[in-house]
C-alpha positions as CSV (number, residue, x, y, z in Angstrom):
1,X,-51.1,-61.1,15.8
2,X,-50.4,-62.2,19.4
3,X,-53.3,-65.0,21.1
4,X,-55.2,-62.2,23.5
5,X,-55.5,-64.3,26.9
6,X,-57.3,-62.6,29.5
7,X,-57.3,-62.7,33.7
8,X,-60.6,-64.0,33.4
9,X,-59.8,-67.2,30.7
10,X,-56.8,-67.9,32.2
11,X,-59.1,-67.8,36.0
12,X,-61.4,-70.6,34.2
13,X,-58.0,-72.6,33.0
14,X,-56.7,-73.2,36.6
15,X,-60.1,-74.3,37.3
16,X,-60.8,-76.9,35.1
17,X,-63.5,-74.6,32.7
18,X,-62.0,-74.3,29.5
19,X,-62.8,-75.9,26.3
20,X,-60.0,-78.0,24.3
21,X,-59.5,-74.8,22.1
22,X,-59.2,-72.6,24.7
23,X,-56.5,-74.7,26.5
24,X,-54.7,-74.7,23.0
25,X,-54.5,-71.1,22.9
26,X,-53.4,-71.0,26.6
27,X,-50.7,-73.3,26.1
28,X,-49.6,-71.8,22.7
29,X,-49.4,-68.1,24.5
30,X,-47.7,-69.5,27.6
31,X,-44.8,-70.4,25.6
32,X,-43.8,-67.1,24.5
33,X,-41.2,-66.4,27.3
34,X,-42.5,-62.5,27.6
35,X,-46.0,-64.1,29.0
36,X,-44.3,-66.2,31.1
37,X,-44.3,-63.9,34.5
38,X,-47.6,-62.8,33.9
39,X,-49.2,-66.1,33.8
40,X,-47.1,-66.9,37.3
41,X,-48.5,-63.7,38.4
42,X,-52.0,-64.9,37.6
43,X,-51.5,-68.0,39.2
44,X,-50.1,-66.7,42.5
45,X,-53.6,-64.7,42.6
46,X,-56.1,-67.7,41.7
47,X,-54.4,-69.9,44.3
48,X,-54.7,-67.3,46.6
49,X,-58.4,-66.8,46.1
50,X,-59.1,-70.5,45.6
51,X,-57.1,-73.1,48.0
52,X,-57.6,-76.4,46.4
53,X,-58.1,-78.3,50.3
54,X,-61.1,-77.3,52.0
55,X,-61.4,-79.1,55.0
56,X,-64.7,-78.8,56.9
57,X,-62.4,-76.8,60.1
58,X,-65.5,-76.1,62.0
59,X,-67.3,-79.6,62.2
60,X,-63.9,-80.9,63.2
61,X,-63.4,-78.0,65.7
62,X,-66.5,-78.9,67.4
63,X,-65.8,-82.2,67.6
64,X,-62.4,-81.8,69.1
65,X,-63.2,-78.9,71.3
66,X,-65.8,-81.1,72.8
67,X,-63.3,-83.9,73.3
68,X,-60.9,-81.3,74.7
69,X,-63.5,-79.7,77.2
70,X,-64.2,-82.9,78.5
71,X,-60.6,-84.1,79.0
72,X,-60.0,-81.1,80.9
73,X,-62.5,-80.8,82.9
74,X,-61.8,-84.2,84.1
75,X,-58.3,-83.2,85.0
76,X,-59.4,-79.9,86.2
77,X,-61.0,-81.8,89.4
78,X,-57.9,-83.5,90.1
79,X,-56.3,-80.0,89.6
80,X,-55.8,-77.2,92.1
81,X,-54.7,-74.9,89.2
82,X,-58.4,-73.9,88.7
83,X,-60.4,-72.6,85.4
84,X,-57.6,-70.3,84.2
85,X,-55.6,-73.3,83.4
86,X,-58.3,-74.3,81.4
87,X,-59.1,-71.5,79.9
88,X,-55.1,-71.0,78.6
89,X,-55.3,-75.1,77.4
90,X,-57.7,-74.0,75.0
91,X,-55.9,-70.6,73.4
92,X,-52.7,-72.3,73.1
93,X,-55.0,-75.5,71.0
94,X,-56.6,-72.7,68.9
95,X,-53.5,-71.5,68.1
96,X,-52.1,-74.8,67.0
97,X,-55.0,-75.5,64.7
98,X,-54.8,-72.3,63.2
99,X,-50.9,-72.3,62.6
100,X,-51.3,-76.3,61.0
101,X,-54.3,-75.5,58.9
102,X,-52.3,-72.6,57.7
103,X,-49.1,-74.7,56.8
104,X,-51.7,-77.7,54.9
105,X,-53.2,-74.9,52.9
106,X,-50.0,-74.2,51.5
107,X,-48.6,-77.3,51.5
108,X,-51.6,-78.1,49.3
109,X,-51.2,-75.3,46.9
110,X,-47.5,-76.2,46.3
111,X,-48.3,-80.2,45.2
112,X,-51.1,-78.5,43.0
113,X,-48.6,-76.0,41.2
114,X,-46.4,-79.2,40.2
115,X,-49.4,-80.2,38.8
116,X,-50.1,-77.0,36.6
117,X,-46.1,-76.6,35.6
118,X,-46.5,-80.6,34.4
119,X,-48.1,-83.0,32.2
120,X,-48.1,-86.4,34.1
121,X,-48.2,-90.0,32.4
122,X,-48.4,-93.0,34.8
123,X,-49.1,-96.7,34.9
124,X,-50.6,-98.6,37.3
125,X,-49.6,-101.9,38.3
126,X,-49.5,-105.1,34.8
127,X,-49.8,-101.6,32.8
128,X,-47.8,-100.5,29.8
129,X,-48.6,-97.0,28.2
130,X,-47.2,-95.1,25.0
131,X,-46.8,-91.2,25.0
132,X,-45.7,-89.3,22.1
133,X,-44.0,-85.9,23.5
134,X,-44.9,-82.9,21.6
135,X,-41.2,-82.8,19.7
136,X,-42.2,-86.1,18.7
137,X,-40.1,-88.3,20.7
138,X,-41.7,-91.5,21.8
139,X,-42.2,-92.8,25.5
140,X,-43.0,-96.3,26.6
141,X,-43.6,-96.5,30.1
142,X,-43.3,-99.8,31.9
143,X,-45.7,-100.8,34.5
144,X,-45.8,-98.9,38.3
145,X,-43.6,-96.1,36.6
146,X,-44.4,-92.2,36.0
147,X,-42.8,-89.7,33.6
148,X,-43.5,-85.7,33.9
149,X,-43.1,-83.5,31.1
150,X,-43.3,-79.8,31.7
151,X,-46.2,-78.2,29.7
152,X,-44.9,-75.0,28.8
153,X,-41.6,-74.8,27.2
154,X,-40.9,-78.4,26.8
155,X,-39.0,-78.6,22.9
156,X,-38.7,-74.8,23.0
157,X,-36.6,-73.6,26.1
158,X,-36.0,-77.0,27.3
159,X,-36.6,-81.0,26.5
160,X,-36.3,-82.2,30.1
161,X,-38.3,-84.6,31.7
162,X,-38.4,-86.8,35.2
163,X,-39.1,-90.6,35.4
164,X,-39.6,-93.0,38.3
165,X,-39.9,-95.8,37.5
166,X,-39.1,-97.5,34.1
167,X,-39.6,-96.4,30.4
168,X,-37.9,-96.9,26.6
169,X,-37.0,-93.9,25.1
170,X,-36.9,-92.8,21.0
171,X,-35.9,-89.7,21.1
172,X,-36.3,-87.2,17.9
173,X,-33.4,-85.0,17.0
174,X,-33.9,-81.7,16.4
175,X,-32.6,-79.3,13.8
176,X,-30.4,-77.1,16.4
177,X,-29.2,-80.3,18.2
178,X,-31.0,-79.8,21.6
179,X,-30.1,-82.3,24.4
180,X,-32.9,-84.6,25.8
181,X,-32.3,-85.0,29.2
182,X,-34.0,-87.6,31.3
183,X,-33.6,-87.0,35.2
184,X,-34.6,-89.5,37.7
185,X,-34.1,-88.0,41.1
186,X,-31.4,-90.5,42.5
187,X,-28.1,-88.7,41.3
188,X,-28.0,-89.6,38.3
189,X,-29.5,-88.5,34.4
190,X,-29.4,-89.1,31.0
191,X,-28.3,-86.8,28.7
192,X,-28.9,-87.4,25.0
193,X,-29.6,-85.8,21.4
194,X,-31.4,-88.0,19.2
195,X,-31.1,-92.3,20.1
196,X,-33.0,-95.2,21.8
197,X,-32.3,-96.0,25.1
198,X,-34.1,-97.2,28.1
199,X,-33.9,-96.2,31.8
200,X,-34.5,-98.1,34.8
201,X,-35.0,-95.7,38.1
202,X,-36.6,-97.4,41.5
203,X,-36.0,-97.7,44.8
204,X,-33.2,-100.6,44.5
205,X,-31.1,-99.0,42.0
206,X,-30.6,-97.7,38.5
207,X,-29.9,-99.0,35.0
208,X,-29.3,-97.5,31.9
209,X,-29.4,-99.5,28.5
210,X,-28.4,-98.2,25.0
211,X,-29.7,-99.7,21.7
212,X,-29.0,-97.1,19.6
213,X,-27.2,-93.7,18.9
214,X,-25.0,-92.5,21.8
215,X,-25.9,-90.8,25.5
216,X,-24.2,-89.1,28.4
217,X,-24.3,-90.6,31.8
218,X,-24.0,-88.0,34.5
219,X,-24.2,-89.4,38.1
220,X,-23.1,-88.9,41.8
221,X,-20.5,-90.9,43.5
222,X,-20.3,-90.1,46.6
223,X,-19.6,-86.6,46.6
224,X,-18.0,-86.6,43.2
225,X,-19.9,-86.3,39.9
226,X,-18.9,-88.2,37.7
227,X,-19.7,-88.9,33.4
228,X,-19.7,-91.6,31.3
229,X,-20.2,-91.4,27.6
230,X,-22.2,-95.0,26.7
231,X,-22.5,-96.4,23.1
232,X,-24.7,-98.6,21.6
233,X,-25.1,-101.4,23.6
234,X,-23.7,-100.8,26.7
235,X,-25.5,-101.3,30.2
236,X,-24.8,-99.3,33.2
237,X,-25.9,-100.1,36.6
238,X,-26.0,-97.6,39.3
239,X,-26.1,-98.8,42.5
240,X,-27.8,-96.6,44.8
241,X,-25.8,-96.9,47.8
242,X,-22.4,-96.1,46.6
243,X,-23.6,-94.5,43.7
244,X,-20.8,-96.9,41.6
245,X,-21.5,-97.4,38.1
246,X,-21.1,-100.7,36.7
247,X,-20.6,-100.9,32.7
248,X,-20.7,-104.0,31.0
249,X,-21.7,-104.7,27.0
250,X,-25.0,-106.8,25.9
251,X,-24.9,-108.6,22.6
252,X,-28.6,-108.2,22.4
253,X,-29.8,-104.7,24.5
254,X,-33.3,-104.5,22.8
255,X,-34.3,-107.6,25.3
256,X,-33.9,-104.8,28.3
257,X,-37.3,-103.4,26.5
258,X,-38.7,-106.9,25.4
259,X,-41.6,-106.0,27.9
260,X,-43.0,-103.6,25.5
261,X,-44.1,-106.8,23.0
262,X,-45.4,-108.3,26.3
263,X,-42.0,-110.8,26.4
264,X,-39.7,-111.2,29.4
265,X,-36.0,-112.1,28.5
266,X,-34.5,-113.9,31.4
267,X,-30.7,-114.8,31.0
268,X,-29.5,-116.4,34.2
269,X,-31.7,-114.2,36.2
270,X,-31.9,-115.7,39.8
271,X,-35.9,-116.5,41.0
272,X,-34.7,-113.7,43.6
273,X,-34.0,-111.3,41.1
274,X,-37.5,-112.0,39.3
275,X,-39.3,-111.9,42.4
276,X,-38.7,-108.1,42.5
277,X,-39.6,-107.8,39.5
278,X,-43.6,-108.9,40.1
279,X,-43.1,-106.6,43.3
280,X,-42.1,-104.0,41.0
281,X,-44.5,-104.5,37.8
282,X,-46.8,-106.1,39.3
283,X,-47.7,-105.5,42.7
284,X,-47.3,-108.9,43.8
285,X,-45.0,-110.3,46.4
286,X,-43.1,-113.7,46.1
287,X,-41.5,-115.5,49.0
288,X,-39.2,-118.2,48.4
289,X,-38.6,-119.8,51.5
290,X,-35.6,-121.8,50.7
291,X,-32.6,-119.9,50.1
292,X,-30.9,-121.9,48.1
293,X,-33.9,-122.3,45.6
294,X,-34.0,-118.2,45.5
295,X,-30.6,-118.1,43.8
296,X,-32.3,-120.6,41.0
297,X,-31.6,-119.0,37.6
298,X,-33.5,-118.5,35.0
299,X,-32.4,-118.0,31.1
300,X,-35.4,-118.0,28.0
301,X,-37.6,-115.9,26.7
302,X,-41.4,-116.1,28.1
303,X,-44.6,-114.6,26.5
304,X,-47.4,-113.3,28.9
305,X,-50.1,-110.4,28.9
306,X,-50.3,-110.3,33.0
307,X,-48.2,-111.8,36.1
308,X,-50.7,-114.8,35.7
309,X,-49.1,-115.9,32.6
310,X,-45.7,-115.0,33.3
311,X,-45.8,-116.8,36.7
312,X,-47.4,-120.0,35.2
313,X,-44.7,-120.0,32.2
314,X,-42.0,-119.6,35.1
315,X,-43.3,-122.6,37.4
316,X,-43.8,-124.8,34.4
317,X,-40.5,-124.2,33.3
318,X,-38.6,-124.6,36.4
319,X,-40.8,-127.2,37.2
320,X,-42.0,-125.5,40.4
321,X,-44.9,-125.3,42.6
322,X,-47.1,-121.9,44.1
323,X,-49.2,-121.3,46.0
324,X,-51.6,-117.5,45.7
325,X,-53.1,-115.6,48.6
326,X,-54.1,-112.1,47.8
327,X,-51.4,-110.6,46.8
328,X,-48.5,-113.3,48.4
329,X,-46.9,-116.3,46.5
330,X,-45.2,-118.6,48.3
331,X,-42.8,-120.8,45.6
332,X,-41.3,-123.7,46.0
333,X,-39.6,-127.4,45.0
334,X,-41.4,-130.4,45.2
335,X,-38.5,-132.1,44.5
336,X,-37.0,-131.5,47.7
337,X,-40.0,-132.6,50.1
338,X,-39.8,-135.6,51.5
């Protein structure tokens, strides 16, 4: 027998009122594909009825109109147009308000539909989560990253998902071989069946690392799109400019991921390459003020819980000063003062 949802459940859903169960059924009877437009009808209705940014227009309106009655009148005795000027300045403002409060209502109901078609997992800053997707795959997302997963569907129609950010992937086969696709957004995505693999999307380029099984690379260069079959091992970097993909082989590609056990695997990594990476994880800016000492590498393998530990391992090791304000680091060589 079919899960009877109703208008009025499905009313209480999009607002937040339902119990566990209830959501349960919801979802469940939402992923029958004949439900599907009825549930989008429902929701056109409820958002409709219910705009989820209520602004308090008429306190604002006051304000503003008394601002604006002022203004003019001040410019209205320096005027010879008279009140009728006046009186058309303030129309034309009403007007404006009502056509922008019109556009942020709907603007606001389109961010909050992403948020009903979506199941969102995100870390903040120093934060690493684990997510296990309901076809059993497993998710580890690295620190300042997000990963959406739609909530109806997902392992039935479709196993797509978005990332920004980064995140380790073990993704579960399945019995009629459907593809796991991981989109990020910058031209480029990962296409796989069942492997481990981990993906590295932010704003200064991508990477794509493969410890086990094998994946499909499909990216934009340029205009052109372009596909690269990867196996175990390999490491493509995307840059984000050109949209070129650099492929090059690691002996040991489970270090990519060594942040999951809380490790860091540096191997000639300059100290300007790791200070994006606080940015990044971390939140945390680190200026090196000597050029030369910001192409420094790095190789080792350091063990820390936060940036505190990972910074003091780095300084120690280099043999390295710092120096913490807020949120700023300034690094440097005491070696080469005077």
């Amino acid at each position: 027998m079919k899960t009877q949802v109703t208008k009025e459940l499905l009313f209480n859903y999009f607002a937040g009122r339902t119990t566990a169960f209830q959501k349960q059924l919801i979802d469940e009877w939402a992923k029958d594909t004949d439900n599907r437009e009825q549930f989008f009808m429902w929701l056109e209705i409820w958002e409709s009825q219910n705009p989820q940014y209520v602004a308090d227009v008429q306190t604002a309106l006051s304000r503003h109109q008394n601002r604006m009655a002022n203004s003019i009148e001040e410019e209205s005795s320096e005027d010879a147009d008279g009140p009728n000027e006046r009186v058309w300045g303030r129309q034309n403002w009403f007007k404006w308000v009502a056509a922008a409060s019109v556009a942020l209502l709907l603007s606001a109901g389109w961010v909050y539909r992403d948020d009903m078609l979506n199941e969102k997992y995100a870390t903040a800053y120093g934060e690493t989560r684990r997510v296990t997707l309901a076809d059993g795959s497993e998710v580890t997302l690295n620190a300042n990253s997000t990963l959406k997963v739609p909530r109806f569907g997902f392992g039935y129609n479709t196993r797509d998902v978005a990332l920004v950010g980064e995140a380790s992937f073990s993704v579960t086969h399945t019995t009629d071989d459907q593809r796991f696709v991981v989109k990020t957004g910058h031209n480029f995505e990962v296409v796989v069946l069942g492997t481990e693999f981990t993906v590295y999307n932010r704003e200064r380029g991508g990477k794509v690392v493969l410890n086990k099984g094998k994946v499909q690379l499909r990216y934009q260069e340029g205009k052109a799109p372009r596909q690269l079959m990867m196996k175990p091992g390999d490491l493509v970097t995307l840059n984000r400019r050109s949209g070129h993909a650099q492929l090059r082989q690691l002996s040991q590609p489970e270090n990519v991921s060594a942040w999951r056990e809380n490790r860091f695997v540096f191997e000639e990594t300059t100290l300007e390459e790791i200070a994006h990476l606080f940015k990044e994880n971390y939140g945390l800016i680190l200026e090196i003020a000597d050029p030369k000492l910001a192409k420094w590498t790095v190789s080792g393998s350091f063990t820390a819980r936060n940036a505190e530990e990972l910074l003091e391992s780095l300084m120690e090791g280099a043999a390295l000063t710092y120096k913490r304000t807020g949120k700023h680091i300034v690094i440097t060589n005491p070696a080469s003062n005077p």
